[in-house]
Backbone as a ProteinNet text record, in pm:
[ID]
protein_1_A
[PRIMARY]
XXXXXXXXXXXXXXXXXXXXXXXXXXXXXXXXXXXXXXXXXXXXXXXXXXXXXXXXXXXXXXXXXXXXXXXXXXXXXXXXXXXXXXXXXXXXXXXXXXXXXXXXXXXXXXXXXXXXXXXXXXXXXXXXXXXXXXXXXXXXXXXXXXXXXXXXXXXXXXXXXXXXXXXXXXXXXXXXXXXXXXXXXXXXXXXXXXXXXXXXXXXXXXXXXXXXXXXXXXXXXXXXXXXXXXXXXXXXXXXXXXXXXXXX
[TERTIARY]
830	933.3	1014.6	996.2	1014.7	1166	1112.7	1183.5	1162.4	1025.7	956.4	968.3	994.4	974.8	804	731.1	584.4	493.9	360.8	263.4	143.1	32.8	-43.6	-63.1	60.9	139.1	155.4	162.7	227.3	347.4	409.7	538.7	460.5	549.8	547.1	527.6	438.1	403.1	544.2	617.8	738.9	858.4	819.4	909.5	890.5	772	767.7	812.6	845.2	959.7	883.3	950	929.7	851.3	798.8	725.7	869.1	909.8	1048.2	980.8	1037.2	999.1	888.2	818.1	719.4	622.1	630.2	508.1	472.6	565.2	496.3	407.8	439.2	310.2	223.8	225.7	101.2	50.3	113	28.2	-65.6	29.8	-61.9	-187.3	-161.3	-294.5	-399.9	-396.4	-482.2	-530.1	-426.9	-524.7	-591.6	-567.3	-670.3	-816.7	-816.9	-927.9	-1031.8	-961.4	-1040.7	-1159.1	-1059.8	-1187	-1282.3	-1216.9	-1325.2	-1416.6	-1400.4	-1496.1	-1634.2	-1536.3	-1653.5	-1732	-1682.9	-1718.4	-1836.6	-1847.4	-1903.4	-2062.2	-2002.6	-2131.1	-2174	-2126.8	-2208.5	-2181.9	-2137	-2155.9	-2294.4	-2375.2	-2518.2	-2576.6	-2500.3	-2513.3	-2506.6	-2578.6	-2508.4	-2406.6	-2361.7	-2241.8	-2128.9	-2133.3	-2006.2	-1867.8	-1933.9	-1802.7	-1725.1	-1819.1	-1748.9	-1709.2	-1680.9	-1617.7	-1507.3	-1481.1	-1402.3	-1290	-1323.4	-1262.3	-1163.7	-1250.7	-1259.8	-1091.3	-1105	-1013.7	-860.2	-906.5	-789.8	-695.9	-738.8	-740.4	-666.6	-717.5	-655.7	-536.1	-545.2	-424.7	-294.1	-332.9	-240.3	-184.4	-277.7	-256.9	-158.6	-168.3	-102.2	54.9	36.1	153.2	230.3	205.1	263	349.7	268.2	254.9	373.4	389	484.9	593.3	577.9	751.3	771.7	728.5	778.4	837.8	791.6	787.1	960.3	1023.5	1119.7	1209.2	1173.2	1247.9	1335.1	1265.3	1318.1	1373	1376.5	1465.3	1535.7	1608.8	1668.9	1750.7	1740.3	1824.1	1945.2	2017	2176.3	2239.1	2128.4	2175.6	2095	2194.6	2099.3	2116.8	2004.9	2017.5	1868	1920	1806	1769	1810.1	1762.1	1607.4	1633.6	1451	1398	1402.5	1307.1	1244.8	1155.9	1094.4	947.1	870.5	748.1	642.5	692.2	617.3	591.3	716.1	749.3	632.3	701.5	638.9	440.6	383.9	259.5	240.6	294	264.3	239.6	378.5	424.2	264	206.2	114.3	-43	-48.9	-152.1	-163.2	-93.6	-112.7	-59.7	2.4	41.8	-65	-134.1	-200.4	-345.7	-350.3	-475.7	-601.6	-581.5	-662.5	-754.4	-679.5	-697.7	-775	-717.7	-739.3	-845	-872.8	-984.1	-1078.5	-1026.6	-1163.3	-1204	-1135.2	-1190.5	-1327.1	-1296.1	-1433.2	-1540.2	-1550.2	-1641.2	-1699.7	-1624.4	-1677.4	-1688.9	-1687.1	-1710.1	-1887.6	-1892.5	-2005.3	-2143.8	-2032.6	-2166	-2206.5	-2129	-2116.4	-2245.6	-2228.1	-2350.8	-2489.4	-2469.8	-2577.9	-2655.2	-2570.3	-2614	-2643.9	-2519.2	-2493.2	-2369.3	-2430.8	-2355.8	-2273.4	-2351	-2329	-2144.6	-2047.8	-1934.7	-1872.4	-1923.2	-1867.9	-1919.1	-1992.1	-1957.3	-1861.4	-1834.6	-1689.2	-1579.3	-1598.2	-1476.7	-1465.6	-1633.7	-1597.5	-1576.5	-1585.2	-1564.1	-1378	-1349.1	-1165.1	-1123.3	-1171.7	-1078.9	-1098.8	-1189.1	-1205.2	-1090.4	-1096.3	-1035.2	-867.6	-858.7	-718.7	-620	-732.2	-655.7	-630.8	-798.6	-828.8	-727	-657.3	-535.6	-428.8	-391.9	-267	-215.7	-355.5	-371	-287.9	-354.2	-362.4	-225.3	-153.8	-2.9	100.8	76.1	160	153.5	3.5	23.5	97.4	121.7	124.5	290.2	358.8	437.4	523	445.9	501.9	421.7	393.6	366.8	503.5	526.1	625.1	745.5	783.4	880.8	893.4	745.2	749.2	597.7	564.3	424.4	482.3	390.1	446.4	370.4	479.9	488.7	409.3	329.4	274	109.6	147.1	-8	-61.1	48	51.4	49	78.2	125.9	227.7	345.4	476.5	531.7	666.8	777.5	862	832.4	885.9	1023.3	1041.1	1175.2	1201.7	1116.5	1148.2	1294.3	1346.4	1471.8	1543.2	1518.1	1697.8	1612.4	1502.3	1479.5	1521.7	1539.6	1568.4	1431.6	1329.3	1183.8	1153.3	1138.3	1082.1	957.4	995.6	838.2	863.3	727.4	674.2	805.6	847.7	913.9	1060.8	1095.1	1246.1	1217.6	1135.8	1082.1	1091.4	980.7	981.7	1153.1	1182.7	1336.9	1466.7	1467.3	1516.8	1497.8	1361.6	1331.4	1376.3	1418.1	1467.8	1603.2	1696	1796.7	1910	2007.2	2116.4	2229.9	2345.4	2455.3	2462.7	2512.5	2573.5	2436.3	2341.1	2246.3	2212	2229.2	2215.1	2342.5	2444.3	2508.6	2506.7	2470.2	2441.2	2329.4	2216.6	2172.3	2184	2285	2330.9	2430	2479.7	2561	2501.6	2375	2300.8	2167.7	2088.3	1963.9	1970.4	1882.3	1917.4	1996.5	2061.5	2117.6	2069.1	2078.5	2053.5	2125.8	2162.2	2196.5	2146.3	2111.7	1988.8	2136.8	2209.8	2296.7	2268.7	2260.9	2233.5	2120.9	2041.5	1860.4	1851.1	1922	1920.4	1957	2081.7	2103.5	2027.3	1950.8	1867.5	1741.4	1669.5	1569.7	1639.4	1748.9	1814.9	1778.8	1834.5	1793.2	1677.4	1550.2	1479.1	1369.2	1437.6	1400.6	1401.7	1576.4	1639.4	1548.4	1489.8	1410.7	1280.2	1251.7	1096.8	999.7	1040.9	956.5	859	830.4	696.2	577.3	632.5	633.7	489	617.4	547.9	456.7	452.3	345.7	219.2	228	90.4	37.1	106.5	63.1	-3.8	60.9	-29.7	-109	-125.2	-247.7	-381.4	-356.7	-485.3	-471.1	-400.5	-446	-481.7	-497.4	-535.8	-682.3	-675	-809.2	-897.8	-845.5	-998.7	-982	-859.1	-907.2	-954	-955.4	-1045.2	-1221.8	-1235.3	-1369.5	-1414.8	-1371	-1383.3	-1411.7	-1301.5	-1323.5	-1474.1	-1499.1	-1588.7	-1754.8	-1717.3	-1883	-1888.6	-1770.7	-1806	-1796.6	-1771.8	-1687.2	-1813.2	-1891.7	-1981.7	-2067.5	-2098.8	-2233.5	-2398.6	-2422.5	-2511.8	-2459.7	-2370.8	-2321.3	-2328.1	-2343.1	-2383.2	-2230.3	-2286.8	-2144.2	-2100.8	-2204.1	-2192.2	-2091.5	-2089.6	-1979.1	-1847.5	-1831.3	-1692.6	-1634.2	-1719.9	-1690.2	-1683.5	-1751.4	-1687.1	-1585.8	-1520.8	-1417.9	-1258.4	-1353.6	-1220.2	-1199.7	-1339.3	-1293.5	-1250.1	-1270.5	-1183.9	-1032	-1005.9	-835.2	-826.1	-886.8	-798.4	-776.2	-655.5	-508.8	-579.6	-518.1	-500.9	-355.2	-373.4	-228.1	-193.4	-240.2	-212.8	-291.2
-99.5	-0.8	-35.2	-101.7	-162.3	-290.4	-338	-484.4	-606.6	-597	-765.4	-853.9	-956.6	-1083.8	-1127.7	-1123.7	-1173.2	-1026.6	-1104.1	-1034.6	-1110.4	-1099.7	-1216.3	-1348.6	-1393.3	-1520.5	-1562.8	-1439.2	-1459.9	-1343	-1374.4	-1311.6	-1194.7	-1100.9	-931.8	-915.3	-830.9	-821.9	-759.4	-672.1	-640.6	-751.1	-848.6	-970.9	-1084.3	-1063	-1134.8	-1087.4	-1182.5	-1213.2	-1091.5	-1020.4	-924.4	-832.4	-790.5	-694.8	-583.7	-629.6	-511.3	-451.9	-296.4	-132.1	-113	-176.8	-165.6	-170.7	-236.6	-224.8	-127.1	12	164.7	186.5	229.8	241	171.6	26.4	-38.1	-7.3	26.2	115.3	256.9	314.9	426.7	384.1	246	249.5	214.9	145.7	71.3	205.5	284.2	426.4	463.6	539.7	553.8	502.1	378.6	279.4	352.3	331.3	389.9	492.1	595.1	648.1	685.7	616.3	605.2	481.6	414.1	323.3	425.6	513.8	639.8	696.2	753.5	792.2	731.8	596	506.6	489.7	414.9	394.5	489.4	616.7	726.4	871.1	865.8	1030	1122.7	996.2	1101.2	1123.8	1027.6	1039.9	1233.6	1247.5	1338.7	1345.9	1237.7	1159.6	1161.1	1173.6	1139.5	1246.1	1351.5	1459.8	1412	1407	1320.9	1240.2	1083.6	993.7	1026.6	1075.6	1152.3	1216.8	1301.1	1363.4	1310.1	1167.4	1111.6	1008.5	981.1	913.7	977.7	1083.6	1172.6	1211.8	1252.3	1263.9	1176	1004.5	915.3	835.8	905.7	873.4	962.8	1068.3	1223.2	1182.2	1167	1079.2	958.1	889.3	756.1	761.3	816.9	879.7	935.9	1013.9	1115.4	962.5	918.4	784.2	729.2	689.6	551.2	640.3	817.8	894.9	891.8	893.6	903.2	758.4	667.3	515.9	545.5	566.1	563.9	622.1	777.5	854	834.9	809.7	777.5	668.1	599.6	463.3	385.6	536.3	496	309.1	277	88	156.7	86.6	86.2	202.5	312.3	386.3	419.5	372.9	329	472.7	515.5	609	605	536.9	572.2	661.8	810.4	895.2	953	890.5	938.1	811.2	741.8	635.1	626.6	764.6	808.1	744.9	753	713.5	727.5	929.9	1019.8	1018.4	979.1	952.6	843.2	740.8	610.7	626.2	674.7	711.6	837.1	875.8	953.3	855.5	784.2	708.6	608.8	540.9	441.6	530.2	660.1	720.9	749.9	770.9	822.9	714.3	605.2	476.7	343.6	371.5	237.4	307	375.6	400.1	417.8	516.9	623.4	539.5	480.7	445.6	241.1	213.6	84.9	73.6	173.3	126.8	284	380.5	500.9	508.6	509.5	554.7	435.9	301.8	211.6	244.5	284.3	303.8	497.7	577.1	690.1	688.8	628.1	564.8	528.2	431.8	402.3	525.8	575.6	707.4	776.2	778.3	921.2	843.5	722	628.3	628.6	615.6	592.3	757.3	867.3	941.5	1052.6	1035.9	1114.2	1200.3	1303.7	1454.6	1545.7	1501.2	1547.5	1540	1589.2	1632.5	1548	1583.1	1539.4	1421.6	1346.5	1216.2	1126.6	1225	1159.2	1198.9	1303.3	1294.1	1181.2	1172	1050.4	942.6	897	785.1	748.6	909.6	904.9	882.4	941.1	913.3	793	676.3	585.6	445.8	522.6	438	438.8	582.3	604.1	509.1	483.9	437	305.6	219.7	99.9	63.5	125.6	138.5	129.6	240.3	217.2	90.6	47.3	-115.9	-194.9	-181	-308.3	-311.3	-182.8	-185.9	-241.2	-240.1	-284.4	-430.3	-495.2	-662.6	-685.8	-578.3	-584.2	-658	-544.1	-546.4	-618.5	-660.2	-779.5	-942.9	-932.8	-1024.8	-1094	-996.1	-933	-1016.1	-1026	-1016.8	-1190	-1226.6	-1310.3	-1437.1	-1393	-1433.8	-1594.9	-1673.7	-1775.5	-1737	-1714.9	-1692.2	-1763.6	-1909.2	-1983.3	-1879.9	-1855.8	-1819.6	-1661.8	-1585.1	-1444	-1398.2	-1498.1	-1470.5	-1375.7	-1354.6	-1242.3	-1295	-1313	-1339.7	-1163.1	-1187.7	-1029.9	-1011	-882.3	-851.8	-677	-661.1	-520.3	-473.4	-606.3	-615.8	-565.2	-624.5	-650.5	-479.8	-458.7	-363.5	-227.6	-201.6	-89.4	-57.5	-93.7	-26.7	17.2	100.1	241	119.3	29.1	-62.2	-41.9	-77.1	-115.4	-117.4	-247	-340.3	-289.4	-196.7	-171.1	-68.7	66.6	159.6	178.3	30.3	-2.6	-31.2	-166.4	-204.2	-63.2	4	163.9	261.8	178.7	280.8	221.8	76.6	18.4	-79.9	-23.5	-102.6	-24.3	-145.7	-63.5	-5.1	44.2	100.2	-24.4	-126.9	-235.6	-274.5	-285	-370	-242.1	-126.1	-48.1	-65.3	-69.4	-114.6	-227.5	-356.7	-475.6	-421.7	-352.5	-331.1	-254.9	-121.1	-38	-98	-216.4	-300.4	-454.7	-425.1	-544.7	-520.9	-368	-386.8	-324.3	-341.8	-287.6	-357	-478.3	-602.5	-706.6	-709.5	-829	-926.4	-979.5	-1115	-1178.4	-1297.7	-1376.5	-1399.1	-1415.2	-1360.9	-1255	-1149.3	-995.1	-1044.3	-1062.2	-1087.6	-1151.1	-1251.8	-1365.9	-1265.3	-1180.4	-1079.4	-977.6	-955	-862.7	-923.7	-1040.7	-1056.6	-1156.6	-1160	-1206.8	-1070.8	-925.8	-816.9	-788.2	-845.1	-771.9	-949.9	-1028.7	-1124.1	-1114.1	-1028.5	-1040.1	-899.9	-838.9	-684.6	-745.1	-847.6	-919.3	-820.1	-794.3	-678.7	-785.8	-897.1	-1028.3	-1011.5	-991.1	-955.4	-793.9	-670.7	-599.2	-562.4	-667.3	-692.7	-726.6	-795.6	-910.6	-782	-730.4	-617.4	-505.6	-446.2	-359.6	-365.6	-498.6	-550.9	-577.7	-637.2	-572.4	-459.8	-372.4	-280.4	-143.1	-213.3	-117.3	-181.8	-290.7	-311.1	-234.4	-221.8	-199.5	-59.5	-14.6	157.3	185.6	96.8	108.5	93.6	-32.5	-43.3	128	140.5	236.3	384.7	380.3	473.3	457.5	345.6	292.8	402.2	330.3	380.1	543.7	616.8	732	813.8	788.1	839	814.6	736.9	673.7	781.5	866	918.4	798.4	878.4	821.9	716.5	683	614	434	314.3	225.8	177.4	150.2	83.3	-18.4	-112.2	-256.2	-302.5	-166.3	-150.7	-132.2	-84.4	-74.2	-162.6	-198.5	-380.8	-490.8	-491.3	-602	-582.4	-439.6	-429.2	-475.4	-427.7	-462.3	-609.7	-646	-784.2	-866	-812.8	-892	-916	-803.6	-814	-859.9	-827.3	-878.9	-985.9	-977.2	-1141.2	-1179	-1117.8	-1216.1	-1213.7	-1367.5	-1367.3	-1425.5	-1299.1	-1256.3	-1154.3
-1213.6	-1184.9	-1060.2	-961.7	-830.9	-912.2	-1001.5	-1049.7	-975.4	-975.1	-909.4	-1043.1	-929.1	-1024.4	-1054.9	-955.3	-974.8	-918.1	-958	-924.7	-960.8	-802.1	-855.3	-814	-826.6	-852.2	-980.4	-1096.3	-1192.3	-1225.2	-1368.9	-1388.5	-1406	-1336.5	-1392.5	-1596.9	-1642.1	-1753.5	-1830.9	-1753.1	-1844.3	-1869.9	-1765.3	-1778.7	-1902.2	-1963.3	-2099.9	-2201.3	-2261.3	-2357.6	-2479.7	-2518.2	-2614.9	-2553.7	-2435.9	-2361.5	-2285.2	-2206.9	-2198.4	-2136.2	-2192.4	-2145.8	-2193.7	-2337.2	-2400.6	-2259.7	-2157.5	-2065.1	-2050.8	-2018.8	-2004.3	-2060.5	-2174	-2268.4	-2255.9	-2232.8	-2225	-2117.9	-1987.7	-1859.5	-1890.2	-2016.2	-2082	-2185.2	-2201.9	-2279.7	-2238.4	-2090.1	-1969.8	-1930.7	-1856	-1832.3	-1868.2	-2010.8	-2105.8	-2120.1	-2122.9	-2147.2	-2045.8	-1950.9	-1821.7	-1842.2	-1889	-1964.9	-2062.9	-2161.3	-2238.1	-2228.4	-2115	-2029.8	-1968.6	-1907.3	-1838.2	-1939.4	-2045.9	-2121.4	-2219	-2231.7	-2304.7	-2213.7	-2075.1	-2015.8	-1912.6	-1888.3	-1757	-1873.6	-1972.3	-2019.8	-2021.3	-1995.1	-2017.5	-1826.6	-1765.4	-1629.5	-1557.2	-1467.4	-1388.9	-1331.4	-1327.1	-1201	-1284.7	-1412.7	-1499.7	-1495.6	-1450.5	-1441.7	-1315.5	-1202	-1091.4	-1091.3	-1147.4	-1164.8	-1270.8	-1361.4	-1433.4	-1311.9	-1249.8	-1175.6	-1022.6	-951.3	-885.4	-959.3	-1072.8	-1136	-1115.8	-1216.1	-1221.2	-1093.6	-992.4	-921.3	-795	-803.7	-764.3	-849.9	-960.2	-1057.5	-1006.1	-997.7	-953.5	-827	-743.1	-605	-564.9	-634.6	-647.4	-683.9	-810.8	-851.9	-766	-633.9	-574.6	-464.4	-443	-347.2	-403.5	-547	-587.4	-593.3	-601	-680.4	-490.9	-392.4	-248.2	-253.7	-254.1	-245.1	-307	-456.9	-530.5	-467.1	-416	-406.9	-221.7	-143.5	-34.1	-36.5	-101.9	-91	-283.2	-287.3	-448.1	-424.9	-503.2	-529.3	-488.2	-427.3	-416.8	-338.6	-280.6	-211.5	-31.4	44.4	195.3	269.2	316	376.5	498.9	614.3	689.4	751.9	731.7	768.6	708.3	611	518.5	585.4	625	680.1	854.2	800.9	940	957.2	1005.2	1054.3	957.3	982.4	941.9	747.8	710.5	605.8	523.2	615.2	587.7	585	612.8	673.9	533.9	484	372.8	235.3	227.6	103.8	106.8	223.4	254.2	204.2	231.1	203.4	86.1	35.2	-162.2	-208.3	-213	-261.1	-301.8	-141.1	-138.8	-110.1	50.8	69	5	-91.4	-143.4	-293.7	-368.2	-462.3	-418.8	-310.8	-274.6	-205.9	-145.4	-51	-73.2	-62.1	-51.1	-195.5	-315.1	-497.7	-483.2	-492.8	-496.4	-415.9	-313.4	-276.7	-290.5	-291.3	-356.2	-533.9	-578.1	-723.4	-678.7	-591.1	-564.9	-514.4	-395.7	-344	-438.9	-537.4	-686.5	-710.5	-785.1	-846.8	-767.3	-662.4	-580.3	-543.9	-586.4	-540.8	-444.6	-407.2	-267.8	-290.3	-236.5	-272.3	-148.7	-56.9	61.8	104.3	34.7	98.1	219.6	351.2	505.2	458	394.7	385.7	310.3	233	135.7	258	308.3	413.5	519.9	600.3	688.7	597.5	487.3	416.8	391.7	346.9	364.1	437.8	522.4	700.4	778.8	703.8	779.5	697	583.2	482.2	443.5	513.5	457.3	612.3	725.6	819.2	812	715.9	651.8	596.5	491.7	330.4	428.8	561.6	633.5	712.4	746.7	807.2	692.1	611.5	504.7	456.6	403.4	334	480.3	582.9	738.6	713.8	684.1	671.1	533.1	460.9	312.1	330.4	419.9	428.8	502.7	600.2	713.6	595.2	484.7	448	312.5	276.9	263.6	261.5	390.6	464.9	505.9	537.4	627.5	574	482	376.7	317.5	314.8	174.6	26.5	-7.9	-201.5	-243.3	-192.7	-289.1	-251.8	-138.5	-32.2	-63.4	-104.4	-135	-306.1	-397.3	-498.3	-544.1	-439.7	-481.2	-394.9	-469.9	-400.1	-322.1	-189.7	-146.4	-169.3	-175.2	-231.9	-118	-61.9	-9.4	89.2	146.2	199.5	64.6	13.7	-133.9	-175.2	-206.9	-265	-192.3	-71.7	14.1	30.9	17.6	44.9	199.8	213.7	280.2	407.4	426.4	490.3	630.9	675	823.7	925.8	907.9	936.9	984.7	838.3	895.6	960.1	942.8	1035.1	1180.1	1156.7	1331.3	1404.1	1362.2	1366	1415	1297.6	1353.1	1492.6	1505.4	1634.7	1742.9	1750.9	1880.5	1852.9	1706.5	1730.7	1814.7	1834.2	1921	1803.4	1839.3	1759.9	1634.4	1756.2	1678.1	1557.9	1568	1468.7	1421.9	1436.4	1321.7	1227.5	1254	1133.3	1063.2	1112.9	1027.2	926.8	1011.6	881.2	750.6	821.2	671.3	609.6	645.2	610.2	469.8	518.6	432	403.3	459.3	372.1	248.5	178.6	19	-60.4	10.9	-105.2	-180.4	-266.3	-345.5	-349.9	-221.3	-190.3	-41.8	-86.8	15.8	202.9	209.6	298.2	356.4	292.2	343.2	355	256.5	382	492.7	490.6	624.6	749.5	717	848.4	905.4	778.9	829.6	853.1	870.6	944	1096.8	1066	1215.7	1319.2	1267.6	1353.6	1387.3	1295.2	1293.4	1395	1434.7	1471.9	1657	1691.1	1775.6	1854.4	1748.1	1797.2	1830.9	1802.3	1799.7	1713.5	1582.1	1449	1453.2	1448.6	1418.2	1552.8	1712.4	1788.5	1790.4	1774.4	1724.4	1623.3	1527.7	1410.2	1437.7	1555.7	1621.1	1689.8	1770.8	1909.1	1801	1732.3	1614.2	1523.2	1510.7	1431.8	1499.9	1647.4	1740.6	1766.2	1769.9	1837.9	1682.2	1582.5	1450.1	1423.3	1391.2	1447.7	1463.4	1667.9	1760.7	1740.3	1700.7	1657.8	1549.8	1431	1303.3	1373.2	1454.7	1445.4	1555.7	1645.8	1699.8	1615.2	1545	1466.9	1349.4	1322	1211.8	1310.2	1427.2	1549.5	1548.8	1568.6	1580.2	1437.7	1359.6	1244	1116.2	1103.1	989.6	916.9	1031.7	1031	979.3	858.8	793	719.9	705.4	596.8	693.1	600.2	716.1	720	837.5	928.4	886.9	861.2	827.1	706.8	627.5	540.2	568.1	656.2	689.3	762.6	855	942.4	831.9	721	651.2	542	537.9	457.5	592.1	682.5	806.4	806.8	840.5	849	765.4	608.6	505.2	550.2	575.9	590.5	740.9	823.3	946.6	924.5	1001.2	1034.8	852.1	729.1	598.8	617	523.6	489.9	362	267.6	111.1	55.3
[MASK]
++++++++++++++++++++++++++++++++++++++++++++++++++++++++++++++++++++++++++++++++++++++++++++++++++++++++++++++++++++++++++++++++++++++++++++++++++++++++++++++++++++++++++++++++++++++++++++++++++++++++++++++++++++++++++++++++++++++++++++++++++++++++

């Protein structure tokens, strides 16, 4: 729905030849599966209404995530006034967070057995900051990633996407480089991109990428020490450390 060329480091599935629009539906028939996956191997489970629910739920979620993602930054129409912080920090929580990093592992507590509530909460709140980390490199990867190294060629300049990057950029350009950029982000021509990572070069956005990536980090692990409860730590230090400094 975005109009990527890859994913992966292969072609987008609606981009094959006789696939089209037909992909929707085929997104509706992948859903589906889902559960009658649940259905097949946990229906006799106790746990099965909860994973059922747990789904739905991060489906509903997500959804809310990709119509913010669309809706603040329609193709062809620039408006940086919706491109606030606050904004951005919503679209990242129901987009990416929730479904990327907290559903797998409360999928798991369900399985394993654990009922106890405040621990699905400390598990969200450690994760939804985990998911906010991760879509920032997502996005400075993005921008600044090699395609062979990432498998996607980024497109969020030409796309007008709602990212990190121009966010930040907004908060410290002057008159003048705010108009180069309502002048060229959201184009689909590699010119207009070139200008707009000239601004966002001249702002040092790569700069501020490095400085917030330590410093998300040591407030994830921080947060990991006080925040865990019962739940082990050791889990959450090696979901951190998967991603710190990746680059894909």
């Amino acid at each position: 729905m975005d109009d990527s060329q890859t994913r992966r480091g292969r072609s987008c599935w609606f981009r094959k030849e006789g696939v089209g629009m037909i992909a929707i539906n085929d997104s509706f028939l992948m859903e589906s599966v889902v559960y009658k996956l649940l259905k097949i191997y946990f229906r006799a489970e106790p746990f099965y209404i909860d994973l059922v629910e747990l789904f739905l739920e991060t489906s509903h979620q997500t959804e809310i995530g990709q119509a913010l993602d669309l809706l603040t930054a329609p193709e062809g129409k620039i408006n940086f006034d919706q491109f606030s912080m606050e904004r951005y920090k919503a679209i990242v929580k129901y987009k990416t967070a929730i479904y990327s990093f907290y559903l797998p592992v409360a999928i798991a507590m369900r399985m394993a057995g654990l009922t106890d509530e405040k621990d699905f909460a400390r598990a969200k709140k450690i994760f939804l900051i985990m998911g906010e980390y991760f879509q920032i490199q997502d996005d400075y990867l993005d921008c600044y990633g090699d395609p062979k190294v990432t498998g996607k060629i980024g497109t969020d300049i030409e796309d007008n996407k709602c990212s990190w990057l121009i966010v930040q950029a907004l908060r410290d350009v002057t008159p003048e480089q705010k108009k180069i950029l309502e002048s060229n982000y959201g184009r689909k021509n590699e010119e207009c991109v070139a200008r707009v990572k000239e601004v966002f070069a001249s702002l040092d956005v790569e700069g501020k990428y490095r400085e917030y990536e330590e410093a998300s980090y040591a407030r994830l692990t921080d947060l990991v020490e006080s925040e865990c409860g019962s739940l082990p730590k050791a889990m959450f230090i090696d979901f951190a450390n998967r991603i710190y400094k990746r680059n894909k």
